[in-house]
Steps between C-alpha positions, in 0.01 A plus 500: 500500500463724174774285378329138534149613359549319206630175652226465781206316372251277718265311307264432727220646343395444102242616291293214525496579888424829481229486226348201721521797800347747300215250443431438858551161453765505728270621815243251384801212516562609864142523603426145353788375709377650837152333440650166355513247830722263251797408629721677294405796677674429864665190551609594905153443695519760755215632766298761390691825608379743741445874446859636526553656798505887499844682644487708801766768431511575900676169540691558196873614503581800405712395213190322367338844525734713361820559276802625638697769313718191364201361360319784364851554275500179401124536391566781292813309333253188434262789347725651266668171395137356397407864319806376329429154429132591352653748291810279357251177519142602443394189377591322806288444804580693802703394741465382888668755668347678777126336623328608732536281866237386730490880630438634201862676494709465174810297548798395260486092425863464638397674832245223593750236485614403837797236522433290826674197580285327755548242787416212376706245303251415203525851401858515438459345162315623211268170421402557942384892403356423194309198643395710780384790314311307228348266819380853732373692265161533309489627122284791463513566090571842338272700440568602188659099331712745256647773686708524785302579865483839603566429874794268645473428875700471765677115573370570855208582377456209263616262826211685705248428244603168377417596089650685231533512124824364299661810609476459859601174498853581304538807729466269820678215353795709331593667825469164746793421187666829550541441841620130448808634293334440130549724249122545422275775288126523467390441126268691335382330176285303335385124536275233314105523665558154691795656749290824522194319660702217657346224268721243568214235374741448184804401705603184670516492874843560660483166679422296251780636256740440780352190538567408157835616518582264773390176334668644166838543705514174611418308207800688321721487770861374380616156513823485672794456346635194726166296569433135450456399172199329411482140429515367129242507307488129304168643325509532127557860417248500163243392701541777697588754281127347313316540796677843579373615203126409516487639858647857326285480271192429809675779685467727172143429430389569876714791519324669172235409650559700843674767307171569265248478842733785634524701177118479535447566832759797512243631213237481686687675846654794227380823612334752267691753353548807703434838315711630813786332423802725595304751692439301833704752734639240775815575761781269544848471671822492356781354653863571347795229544779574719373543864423219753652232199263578256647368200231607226230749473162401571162617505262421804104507494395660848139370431604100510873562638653316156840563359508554109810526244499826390381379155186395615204528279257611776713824498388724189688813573654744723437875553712566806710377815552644853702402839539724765779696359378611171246427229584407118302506176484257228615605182552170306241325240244247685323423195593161497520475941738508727738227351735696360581806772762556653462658849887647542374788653822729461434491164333813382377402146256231654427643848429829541530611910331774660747606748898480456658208699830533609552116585306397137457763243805697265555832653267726250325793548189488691336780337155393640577519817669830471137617365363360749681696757417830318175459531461401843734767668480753238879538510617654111824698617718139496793549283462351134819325533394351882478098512108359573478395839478083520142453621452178702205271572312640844458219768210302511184633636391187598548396870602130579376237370384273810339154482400332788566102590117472480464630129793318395310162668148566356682620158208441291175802502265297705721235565424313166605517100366324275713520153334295143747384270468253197330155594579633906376687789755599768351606829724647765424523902706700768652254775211412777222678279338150444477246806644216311823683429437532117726778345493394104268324283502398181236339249609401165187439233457284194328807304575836437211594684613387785167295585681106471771503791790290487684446779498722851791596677556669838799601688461604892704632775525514899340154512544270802485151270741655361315512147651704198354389177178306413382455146196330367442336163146523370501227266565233742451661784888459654603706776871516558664724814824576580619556842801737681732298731405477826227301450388203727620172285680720291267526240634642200185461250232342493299384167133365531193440401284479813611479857344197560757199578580249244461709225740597268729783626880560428686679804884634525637524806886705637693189504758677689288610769375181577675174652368224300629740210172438316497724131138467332195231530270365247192371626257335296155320577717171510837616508740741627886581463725666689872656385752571744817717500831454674449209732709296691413178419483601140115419443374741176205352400167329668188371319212378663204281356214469758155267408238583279243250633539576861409724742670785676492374845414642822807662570443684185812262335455313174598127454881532313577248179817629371823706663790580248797690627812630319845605634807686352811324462694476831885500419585361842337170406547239168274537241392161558416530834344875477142450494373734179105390536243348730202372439226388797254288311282518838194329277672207368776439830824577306767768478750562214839677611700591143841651568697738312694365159890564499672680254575259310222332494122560312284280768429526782504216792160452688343290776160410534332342832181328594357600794479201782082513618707412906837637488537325816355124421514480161904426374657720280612285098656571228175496343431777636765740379620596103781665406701609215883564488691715236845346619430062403833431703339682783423246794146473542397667886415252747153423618572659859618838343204499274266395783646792740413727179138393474461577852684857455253539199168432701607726794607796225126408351307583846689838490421561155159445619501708776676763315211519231261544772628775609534649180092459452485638852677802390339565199178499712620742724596693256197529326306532822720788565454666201103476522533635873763816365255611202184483722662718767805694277722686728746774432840540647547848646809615610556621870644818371216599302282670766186608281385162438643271797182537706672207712850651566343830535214389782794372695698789484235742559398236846852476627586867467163568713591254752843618550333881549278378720765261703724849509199689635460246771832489565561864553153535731697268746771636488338864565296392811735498824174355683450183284721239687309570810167580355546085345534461893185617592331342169511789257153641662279813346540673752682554832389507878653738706659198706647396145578817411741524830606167431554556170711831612656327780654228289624683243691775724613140650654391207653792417672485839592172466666552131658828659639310751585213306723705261649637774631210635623344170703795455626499820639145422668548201653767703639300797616186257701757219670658856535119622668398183711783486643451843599155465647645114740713718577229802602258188732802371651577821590136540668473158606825437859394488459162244243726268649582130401809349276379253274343889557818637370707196150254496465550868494906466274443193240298732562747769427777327171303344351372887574879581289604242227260549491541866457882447238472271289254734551742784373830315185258315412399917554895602258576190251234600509593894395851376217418221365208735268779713387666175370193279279393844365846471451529134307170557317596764344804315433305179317284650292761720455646120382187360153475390480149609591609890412867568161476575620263851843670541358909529 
């Protein structure tokens, strides 16, 4: 370290800093900025914190309580190294190296890291634990803005209490990334004053960025190499190249324009200078390339769980770096911020390590912790020419980092974050905190303010309608929703104004989840189109025209003028004959049919017909039909053919009609629907989630009680002996003693009976196994002499098997014949015993 005095300088401190110090303008700076309520102070709007609670050392570990002899080496090795480091660097600010923890007990930095990988998929990533960390916790500032905290709690401890400052968060967040597989270190350094107070009100929101993005992305996206060329254009190229010009020069004007507003109004937004600048002490986490694919280094933010370059701005210096193996110091120039380090930590001119690393340091002497040794055990008879003893890191004193299903559902303190950024306001909900399902929300504002909102827009989850995204425009007061399959009609989105009917309102529907194959509908006061997808009969296109002058009648159906459908080209039919357009003139009695042009040709052919007032009186004349044909050497159709296509024409109209009812119908039910659904909003609940299915867990809870009590019943009968012929009697209170003999005399009856009974069946089976087996050995004896070997064999085998039988039958009746007497005794003195019968049997 003597050796690199020279070349280690940190300029995070100059003399205009220190005279302003020296002043006391510094303190006054950060007492101004507690009092200030602008927003520049705290962009995050968070719930006024509680107290912190106080730690109960009983219920502590005793690792939290004490240092094991591991420890207390490493401790004195962390001691001499920074009597060291203040000697070599005195200009320097100390360094984080062993605060005290929520017991009060000093412990080294690396110690408290404790790599957990935990079950549950979104923290297998780093942008799940940085999301998660930055989403749970609640910033609690330093102390002290300009030097680093004197006590670093536990991550269990942090979890418990839900709030930290920047240095519990990177503790907590670096080892969920340990424990993933990233090659992570806490950062102790310097920031700008906006990352140190999370005062994100100079940023853009996420959303909207990635929202810009987006639309960017597809208005570059590449043409393709083999598409259709484009028609020629026959207009004069001056003219355009003239009129090109003037709209440049538009575009020029209103973009100076917009350019000069922004210059201006990033004036006014600009911050004051900060006297602090490169003294707010803030915490980080560094993660190195080369585990889990990570191609570059970055920097991540634990306070808003954002990824930086490592040439960020926001980061002014570095003092030092720590995993859980080891802990290095800084000793390149920040004077001009981190853009130019290099973080190769095996190299020994820029990093300088605190214990020797067999896996990432040059084998040197570690003549610290050799020192360190001699002053803890006092041993000074070690041979000069003895190697130092490799010192490694202690394990963690940390116990395992647990975090249950219900924190990692409610994930925000209190359920709720509210976040300000530039022109936005982001508010975040945990799932089934709000009845309507709401789980984002976010405002965007004309003004800087934030006073003038914009537009509104709300995503939601576990919804039964199956809603996911609503957003409202202010200006004109547009709502538009978007819908998850699944839903009834297959709503996709729905655009609108009001939900009243015949208004305007634009609706997309899942073509493919629906028969008619039905794509999007425009519906205006008069009008409405519809756009369909993959049909059979190749219909793409229908506009409808309804009456301005009359009424909507009773039905709730308005009178129809106009009808205009469009097909795709059918290849199975001529061009000529594949119909390309209809038109229902319902108003004026006509239709139009216009067919598809051939290849070769530029028109197209077309029919038009009049309407007959009596299809069936009045005769159909060539008055009454037009057409054009392309081909003039074409014979003209007949009149029968074009007759039989009027009549085709007018049956087609009645189910164009009918079909455009039902459309109207459907966009009434569909609004009714949606007015019933917000009025009464449901939430889907899974069956499997038993803290909030009050439904599924009612019914569980009733049918396990009725099965206990069925099984209790059960078992009660099956207990009493006396209940068949108690249900004879009628199941009185209490007995007679005429009943009670009865009741005795019965049951010793049964028994008797069943004795008896059992008796005689096995007495049966006896006689018909000895009956079979004698006619067995009178069929033997007969055909003893025509029996092959393989007969005789099966008869022994069956002989042997009826022997066995029969002698089992005849010891089961000897064993019966004996017990019989005892069971009619047994039962005789159980009942005499019975409480039921001894007061008429003594």
């Amino acid at each position: 370290m003597d050796e690199r005095r020279k070349g280690a300088t940190i300029g995070t401190e100059s003399p205009k800093i220190e005279e302003l110090l020296q002043e006391g303008q510094g303190g006054r700076e950060l007492e101004e900025m507690e009092k200030s309520p602008s927003r520049e102070a705290v962009s995050t709007a968070r719930p006024a914190l509680s107290p912190r609670p106080e730690v109960d050392p009983s219920r502590c570990p005793t690792s939290y309580k004490e240092n094991s002899p591991q420890e207390k080496l490493l401790l004195a090795v962390a001691e001499n190294f920074h009597a060291q480091y203040s000697h070599l660097y005195p200009e320097r600010k100390p360094l984080l190296l062993c605060p005290l923890n929520e017991c009060g007990v000093p412990k080294f930095v690396s110690t408290t890291l404790r790599p957990t990988l935990l079950p549950y998929p979104e923290l297998y990533s780093w942008e799940g634990c940085a999301s998660f960390v930055s989403d749970f916790l609640s910033l609690e500032p330093l102390d002290a803005p300009i030097d680093p905290p004197k006590q670093l709690s536990s991550p269990t401890w942090v979890l418990q209490t839900r709030r930290g400052n920047c240095f519990d968060f990177s503790t907590l967040l670096c080892s969920l990334l340990l424990g993933a597989g990233y090659d992570a270190y806490c950062v102790s350094g310097y920031a700008v004053k906006e990352m140190c107070l999370l005062n994100q009100s100079h940023h853009e929101c996420p959303l909207l960025l990635n929202e810009k993005k987006e639309k960017t992305e597809e208005q570059n996206s590449p043409v393709k190499k083999y598409s259709v060329k484009p028609p020629k254009d026959l207009c004069s190229g001056f003219e355009r190249m003239q009129e090109s010009k003037q709209q440049a020069q538009a575009q020029a004007i209103i973009l100076q324009r917009q350019q000069e507003m922004e210059r201006l109004e990033m004036e006014k937004e600009r911050p004051s200078p900060d006297p602090l600048l490169g003294l707010w002490v803030h915490s980080w986490v560094l993660v190195l390339s080369g585990s889990r694919e990570v191609a570059e280094n970055f920097f991540i933010d634990p306070l808003t769980g954002k990824s930086f370059p490592t040439v960020e701005d926001c980061f002014v210096g570095v003092e030092s770096i720590w995993n859980h193996r080891n802990y290095w110091v800084n000793m390149q120039d920040c004077r001009f911020g981190c853009s130019e380090m290099s973080y190769d930590l095996g190299d020994i001119t820029r990093w300088e390590y605190l214990l020797f690393d067999p896996w990432g340091n040059p084998a040197l002497p570690v003549s610290n912790v050799k020192a360190s040794a001699d002053l803890v055990d006092g041993d000074e008879d070690k041979e000069d020419n003895e190697e130092p003893p490799v010192f490694e890191m202690p394990p963690s004193w940390v116990k395992r980092i647990q975090i249950s299903e219900q924190d990692m559902e409610m994930r925000y303190p209190g359920g709720m974050k509210v976040i300000q950024y530039r022109k936005a306001r982001l508010e975040k909900f945990a799932p089934y905190l709000l009845n309507d399902g709401l789980v984002t929300r976010l405002t965007t504002y004309k003004d800087v303010n934030c006073i003038q909102p914009i537009t509104m827009k709300e995503w939601f989850q576990h919804r039964q309608d199956y809603l996911q995204e609503r957003q409202l425009t202010k200006a004109d007061n547009v709502t538009m929703e978007l819908f998850r399959p699944g839903r009834s009609y297959s709503l996709k989105s729905h655009r609108y104004v009001t939900l009243v009917p015949e208004t305007e309102r634009e609706m997309e529907f899942y073509s493919h989840a629906r028969a008619d194959g039905l794509a999007k509908r425009v519906e205006l006061p008069t009008e409405m189109t519809e756009t369909f997808e993959q049909r059979t009969d190749f219909l793409y296109h229908r506009h409808v025209v309804f009456s301005r002058l009359s009424e909507t009648s009773d039905q709730g159906q308005r009178s129809i003028e106009k009808v205009v459908e469009r097909f795709h080209r059918n290849q199975a039919k001529p061009a000529s004959e594949d119909t390309a357009e209809r038109v229902f003139l319902i108003s004026e009695g006509r239709i139009q049919v216009t067919y598809h042009s051939e290849d070769d040709r530029i028109i197209p052919a077309w029919l038009s017909f009049v309407k007959p007032h009596d299809s069936q009186k009045q005769p159909f004349t060539s008055d009454m039909v037009s057409m054009f044909q392309v081909d003039p050497f074409e014979k003209p159709k007949k009149n029968l053919l074009l007759y039989e296509m009027l009549m085709s024409l007018m049956k087609e109209e009645e189910k164009v009609m009918l079909r455009v009812m039902d459309s109207e119908k459907e966009v009434r039910a569909i609004l009714a629907l949606r007015e019933q659904e917000e009025r009464k909003i449901k939430l889907h609940i899974s069956i499997y989630n038993t803290a909030r299915n009050e439904k599924a867990r009612t019914h569980r809870e009733m049918k396990a009680r009725l099965a206990k009590e069925e099984q209790v019943r059960r078992e009660q009968k099956e207990l009493d002996y006396l209940a068949p012929f108690l249900a004879k009697l009628g199941d009185p209170e209490t007995l007679t003693r005429q009943e009670a003999l009865q009741l005795r005399s019965d049951c010793l009856t049964d028994l008797k009976q069943r004795l008896i009974d059992k008796a005689n069946l096995i007495q049966a089976c006896f006689e018909k196994e000895t009956q079979e087996l004698q006619l067995k050995q009178q069929w033997y004896q007969k055909n003893q002499l025509s029996m092959s070997k393989e007969d005789e064999a099966t008869y022994l085998a069956y002989c042997s098997d009826a022997m066995f039988r029969i002698h089992v039958l005849k010891l089961r009746l000897s064993r019966h014949k004996d017990k019989a007497p005892q069971k009619y005794l047994a039962l005789e003195e159980k009942l005499r015993r019975d409480p039921r019968l001894a007061a008429h049997l003594c």
